[in-house]
N, C-alpha and C positions, 0 to 999 in steps of 0.2 A: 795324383798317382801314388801307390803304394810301394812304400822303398822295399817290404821285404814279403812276398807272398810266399808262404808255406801248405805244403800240401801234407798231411800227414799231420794229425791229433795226438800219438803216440809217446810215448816219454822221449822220443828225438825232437819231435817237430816243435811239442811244447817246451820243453827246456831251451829250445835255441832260442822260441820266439820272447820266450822271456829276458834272454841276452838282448837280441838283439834289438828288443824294443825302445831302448833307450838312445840308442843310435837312429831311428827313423819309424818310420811305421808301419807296421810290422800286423800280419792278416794270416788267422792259422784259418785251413780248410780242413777239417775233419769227416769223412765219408759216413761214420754210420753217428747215431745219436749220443754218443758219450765220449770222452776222451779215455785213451787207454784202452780200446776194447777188446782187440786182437791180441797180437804178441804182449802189448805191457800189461793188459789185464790178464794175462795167465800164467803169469811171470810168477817163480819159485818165489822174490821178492827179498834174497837174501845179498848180502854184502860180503863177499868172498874175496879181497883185492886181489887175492893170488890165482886167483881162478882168471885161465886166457892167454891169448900167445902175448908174447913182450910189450906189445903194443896197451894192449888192451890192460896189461897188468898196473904197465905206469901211468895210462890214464886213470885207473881205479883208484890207487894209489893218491891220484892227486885227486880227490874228488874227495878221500877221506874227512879235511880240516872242512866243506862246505857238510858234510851228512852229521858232522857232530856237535858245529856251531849253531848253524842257522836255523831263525826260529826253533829255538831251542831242540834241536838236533832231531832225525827221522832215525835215528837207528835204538836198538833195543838189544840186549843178549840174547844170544842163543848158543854159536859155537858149533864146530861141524866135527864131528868123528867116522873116521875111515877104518873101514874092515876091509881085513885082507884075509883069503881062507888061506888053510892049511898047505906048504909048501910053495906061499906066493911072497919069499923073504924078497927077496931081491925087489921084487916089483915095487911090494910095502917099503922099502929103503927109498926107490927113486921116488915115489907120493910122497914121503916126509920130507924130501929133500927139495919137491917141486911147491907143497904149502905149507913149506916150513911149519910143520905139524910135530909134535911133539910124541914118541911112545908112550905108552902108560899100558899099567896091566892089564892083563884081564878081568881080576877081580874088580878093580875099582873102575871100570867099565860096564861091569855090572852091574855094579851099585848105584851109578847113573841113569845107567836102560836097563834095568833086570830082567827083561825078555831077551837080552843074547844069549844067543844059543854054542854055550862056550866050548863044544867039543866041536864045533864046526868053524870056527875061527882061530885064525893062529897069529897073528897081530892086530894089535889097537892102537891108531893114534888118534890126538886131538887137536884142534887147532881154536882159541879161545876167540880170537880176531873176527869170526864168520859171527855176522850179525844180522837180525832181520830188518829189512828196510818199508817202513809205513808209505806206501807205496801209493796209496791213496791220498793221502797227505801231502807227500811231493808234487802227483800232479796236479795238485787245486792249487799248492803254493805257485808253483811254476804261470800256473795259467791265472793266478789273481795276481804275480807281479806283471806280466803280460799286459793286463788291461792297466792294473796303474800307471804304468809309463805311455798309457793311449794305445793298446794294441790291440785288437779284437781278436776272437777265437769264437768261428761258426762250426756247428755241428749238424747233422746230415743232412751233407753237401757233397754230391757225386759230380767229381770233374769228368768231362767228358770230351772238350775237345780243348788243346792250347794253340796258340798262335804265337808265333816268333814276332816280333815288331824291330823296327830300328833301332828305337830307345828301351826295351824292354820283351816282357810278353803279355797276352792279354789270354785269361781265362776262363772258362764258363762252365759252370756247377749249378743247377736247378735251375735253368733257365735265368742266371746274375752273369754280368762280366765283370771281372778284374781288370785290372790295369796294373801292373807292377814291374819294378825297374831290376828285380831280383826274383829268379825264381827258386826255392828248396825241395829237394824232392827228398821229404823224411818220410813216405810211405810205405816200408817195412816190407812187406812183402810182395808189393805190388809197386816196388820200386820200378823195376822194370818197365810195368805198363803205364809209368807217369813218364820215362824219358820216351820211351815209343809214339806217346801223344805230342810229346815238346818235340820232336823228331830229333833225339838226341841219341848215339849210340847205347844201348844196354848194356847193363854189366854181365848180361847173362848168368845170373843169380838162378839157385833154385833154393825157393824153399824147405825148409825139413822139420816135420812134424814132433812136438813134442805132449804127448799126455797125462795124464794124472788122474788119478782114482784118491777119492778120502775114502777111507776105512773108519770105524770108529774105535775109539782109544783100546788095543789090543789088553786084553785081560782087565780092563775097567781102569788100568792106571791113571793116574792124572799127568798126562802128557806135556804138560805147560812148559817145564823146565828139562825137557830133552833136548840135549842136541840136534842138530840134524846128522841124519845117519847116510856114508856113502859108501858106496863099496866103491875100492880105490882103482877097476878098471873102469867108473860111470856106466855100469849095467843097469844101477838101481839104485836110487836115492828115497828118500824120507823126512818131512820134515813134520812137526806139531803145526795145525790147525784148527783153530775155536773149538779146543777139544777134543779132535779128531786127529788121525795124522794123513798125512798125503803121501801115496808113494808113486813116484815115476819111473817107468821102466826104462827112461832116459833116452831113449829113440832120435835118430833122426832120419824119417824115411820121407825121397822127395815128394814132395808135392807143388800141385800148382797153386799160383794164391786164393783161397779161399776161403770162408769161414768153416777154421777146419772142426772136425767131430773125432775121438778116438776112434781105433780096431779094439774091438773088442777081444780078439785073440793076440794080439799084442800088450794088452792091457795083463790079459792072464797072465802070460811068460813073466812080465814085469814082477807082477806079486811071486810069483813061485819064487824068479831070483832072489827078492825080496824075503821069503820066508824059509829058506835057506839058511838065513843068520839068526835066524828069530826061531822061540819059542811056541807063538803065540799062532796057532791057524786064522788065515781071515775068512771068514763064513759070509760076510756084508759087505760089498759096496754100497756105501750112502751118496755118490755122486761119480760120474766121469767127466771130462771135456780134454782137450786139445786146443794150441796154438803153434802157431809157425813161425821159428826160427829163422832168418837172414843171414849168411854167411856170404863172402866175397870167396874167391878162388881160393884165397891164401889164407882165409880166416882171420884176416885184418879188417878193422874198420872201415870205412870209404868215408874222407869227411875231408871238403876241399870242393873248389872247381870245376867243374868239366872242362875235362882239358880240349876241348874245339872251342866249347862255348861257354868262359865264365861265368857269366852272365845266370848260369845255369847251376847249383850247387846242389853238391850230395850230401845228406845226412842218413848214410846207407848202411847195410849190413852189421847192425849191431850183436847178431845175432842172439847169445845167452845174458849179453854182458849192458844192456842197454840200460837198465835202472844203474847200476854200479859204478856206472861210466861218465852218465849224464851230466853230472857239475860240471866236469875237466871237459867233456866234452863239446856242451853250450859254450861257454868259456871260449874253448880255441875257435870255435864258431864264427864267435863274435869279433875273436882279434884278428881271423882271416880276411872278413866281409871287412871292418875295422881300417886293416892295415898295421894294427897294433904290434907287436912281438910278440909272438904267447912266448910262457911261462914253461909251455910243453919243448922240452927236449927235440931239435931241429931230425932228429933221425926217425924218432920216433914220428911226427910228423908229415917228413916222408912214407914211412911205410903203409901212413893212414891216405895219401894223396891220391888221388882217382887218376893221376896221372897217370900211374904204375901198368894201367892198364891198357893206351891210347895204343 
């Protein structure tokens, strides 16, 4: 029998399975043919600790010492600068205060991005800490410590109905059954329709859309060593891409889980806001797409028990914060299933408990 069945390929499902395959034996199911396809493969990809409610800050936080050690670290410079327009002092105060972000001029903001469009901006900060995260990297790590400890990780494999058992549950995806003593329901946006199979209360989660348009490099600059660019109410962010830069209109509109596709007319809004601060018209998109965010009620984590049925665990609602989070997160995973003590702050822990919700 399989001590730990996980449903869900994504940077939740795989980071735990890699915890927790050292503890027993441990089975990822992944729905479509690749890991990361959905939410983590559309993932901004950056390392923001400060970015998320309390919770999610000090899991980031603690996640830092594995993103800068291990196999010789997945993170790289980048840095995030926030614009604030004209008569948004106050606002600009509470952003610096919330990512401990640093003022700096305008000039020498320009000379960083010399497409700002400096009679439309009325403060700049920086924050040097925002890094981007090799995102690909992590999940092939994650999923080849997985197998070394004996763990397997199958790819498209659509579950379709579970069964409750006395000692366990038993599963079936492509016409296979499982057997397992633990079941994780890290399936992102389709959390919901894995506890509704398990017959387990939902969180009644709705997903919310997030898109991206690449441009290419506005005014031919060589974009490599730009910060990422946010405007400090998240209307519209930017970041460097192989050349190119991405910007998101920062959305979150619900939806149901699906493989989602941008609104073309929300994609527009996004750039205008976007060009707003900038110099530079964008004439070309060279790509769009969309993925789906997971948020709980309170925009807390869910990661813990079901509280009817233990037996049953959440690796839920990570929503923006799922690559960022992942170290700390597997981790506490593993010391719950465990028994162990995490390391994580007992409040914090709570706020993450699916109990909150019973």
């Amino acid at each position: 029998m399989i001590d730990f069945l996980i449903i869900g390929g994504g940077i939740g499902g795989i980071s735990a399975a890699a915890r927790l395959a050292p503890l027993g034996k441990a089975v990822v199911l992944e729905r479509e043919s690749a890991l990361g396809y959905h939410a983590s493969g559309r993932s901004a990809a950056m390392f923001e600790p400060n970015y998320g409610s309390p919770s999610t800050v000090e899991l980031s936080h603690a996640s830092g010492d594995f993103f800068k050690s291990e196999d010789g670290g997945f993170l790289s410079p980048r840095g995030v600068m926030f614009l604030a327009a004209k008569g948004e002092d106050e606002a600009f105060k509470r952003c610096c205060e919330s990512f401990d972000a640093d003022p700096m001029d305008l000039q020498q903001a320009s000379e960083m991005v010399p497409i700002l469009k400096t009679e439309a901006i009325g403060n700049v900060a920086h924050h040097h800490s925002g890094e981007d995260i090799d995102t690909d990297r992590l999940i092939q790590w994650f999923a080849k410590t997985c197998r070394a400890h004996g763990g397997e990780v199958h790819t498209s494999q659509e579950v379709t109905k579970i069964t409750k058992l006395s000692g366990g549950w038993q599963v079936l995806a492509n016409g296979e059954t499982y057997t397992a003593k633990m079941l994780l329901n890290a399936a992102g946006a389709w959390v919901d329709e894995v506890a509704k199979l398990a017959g387990i209360k939902p969180l009644n989660v709705t997903p919310l859309r997030r898109s991206m348009a690449r441009i290419p490099a506005p005014g031919g600059h060589d974009v490599t060593n730009w910060p990422m660019l946010l405007d400090i109410h998240e209307n519209w962010y930017s970041k460097p891409d192989a050349g190119s830069l991405i910007v998101s209109p920062a959305e979150e509109d619900p939806m149901q889980p699906f493989d989602a596709w941008p609104d073309d007319m929300v994609i527009a809004e996004g750039l205008a806001r976007y060009q707003e601060f900038v110099t530079e018209e964008v004439t070309r998109v060279e790509a769009t797409w969309a993925g789906l965010r997971t948020f709980s009620p309170d925009r807390n984590l869910v990661i813990g028990p079901d509280a009817a049925e233990p037996s049953f665990f959440w690796v839920a609602c990570q929503g923006g914060y799922g690559f960022q989070s992942c170290p700390a997160v597997a981790q506490l995973v593993a010391d719950l299933v465990s028994g162990q003590t995490p390391a994580i702050d007992r409040k914090v822990i709570a706020a993450l408990n699916p109990q909150r919700f019973a």
